[in-house]
Structure formats: C-alpha cells, structure tokens
C-alpha positions in Angstrom: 22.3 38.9 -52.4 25.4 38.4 -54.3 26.0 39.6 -57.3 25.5 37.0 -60.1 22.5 36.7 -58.4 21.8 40.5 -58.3 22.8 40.7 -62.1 20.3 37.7 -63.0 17.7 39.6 -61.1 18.1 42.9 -63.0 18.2 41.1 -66.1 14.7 39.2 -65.1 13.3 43.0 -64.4 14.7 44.7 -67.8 13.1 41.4 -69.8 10.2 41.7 -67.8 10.0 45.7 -68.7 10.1 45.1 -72.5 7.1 42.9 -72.3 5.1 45.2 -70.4 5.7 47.6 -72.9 4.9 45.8 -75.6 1.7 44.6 -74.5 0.5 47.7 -73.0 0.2 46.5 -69.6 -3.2 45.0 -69.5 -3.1 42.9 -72.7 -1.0 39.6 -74.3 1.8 40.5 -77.1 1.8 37.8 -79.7 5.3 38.0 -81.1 7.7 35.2 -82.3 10.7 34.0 -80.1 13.1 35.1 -83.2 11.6 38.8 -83.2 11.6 38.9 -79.4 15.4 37.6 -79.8 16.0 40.2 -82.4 14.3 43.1 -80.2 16.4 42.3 -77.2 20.0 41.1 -78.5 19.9 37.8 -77.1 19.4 34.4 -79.0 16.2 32.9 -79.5 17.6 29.8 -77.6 18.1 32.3 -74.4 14.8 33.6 -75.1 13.3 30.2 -75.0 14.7 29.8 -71.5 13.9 33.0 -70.1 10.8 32.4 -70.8 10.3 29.2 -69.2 12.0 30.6 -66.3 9.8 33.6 -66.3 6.8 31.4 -66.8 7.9 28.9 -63.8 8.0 31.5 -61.2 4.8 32.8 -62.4 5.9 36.2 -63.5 4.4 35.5 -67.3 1.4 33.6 -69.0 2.3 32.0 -72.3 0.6 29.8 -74.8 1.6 28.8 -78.5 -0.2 30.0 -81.5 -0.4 30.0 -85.1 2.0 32.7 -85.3 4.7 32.4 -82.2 3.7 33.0 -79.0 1.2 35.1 -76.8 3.1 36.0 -73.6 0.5 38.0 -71.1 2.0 39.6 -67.3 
C-alpha cells in the first residue's frame, strides 16, 4: 500500500474510532455535522464527505433528523 493510501486509511480508522466511542458501541450518536467538525478539527464540509465515504463502503449507517444526524456502526 502506498502511503497516501496508508495515511487515508489511518485516518478512516481514527474517524471511525471517535464514533464508536461516542455511541457506545452498540447504539446511533445523533450529533450535528458542525459539532462532529468541532470535536475532530476538520471542517464540516470534510465531515460531510467522510461521511459519505464512510457510508458508501458500508462502514457507517446514517439518516437525517430533526436535530443533525444519527450515524450508527
């Protein structure tokens, strides 16, 4: 693997990690792409993607709601 590839990987994993924690493992977080932003140093615009990214390879579960977004693992 190179390592852009390797670096985008890790990144995916530590993303990945902060939403498991959040939502306990076994349950959905309901948080907004702003405080998700906020929480992770990266803009909500790159949060917005990652998230879609994560959600096309089937890593994350995600559905809108009155208040931001449930993401679930």
């Amino acid at each position: 693997m190179d390592k852009k590839k390797d670096n985008k990987c890790r990144k995916d994993l530590h993303f990945l990690i902060e939403i498991a924690k959040k939502s306990g493992l076994s349950s959905e977080i309901k948080i907004t792409t702003n405080a998700l932003s906020r929480e992770c140093s990266i803009s909500q615009q790159s949060i917005s993607r990652k998230l879609a990214e994560l959600e096309d390879k089937g890593l994350i579960l995600r559905s809108a709601s009155v208040d931001g977004i449930k993401i679930k693992l």
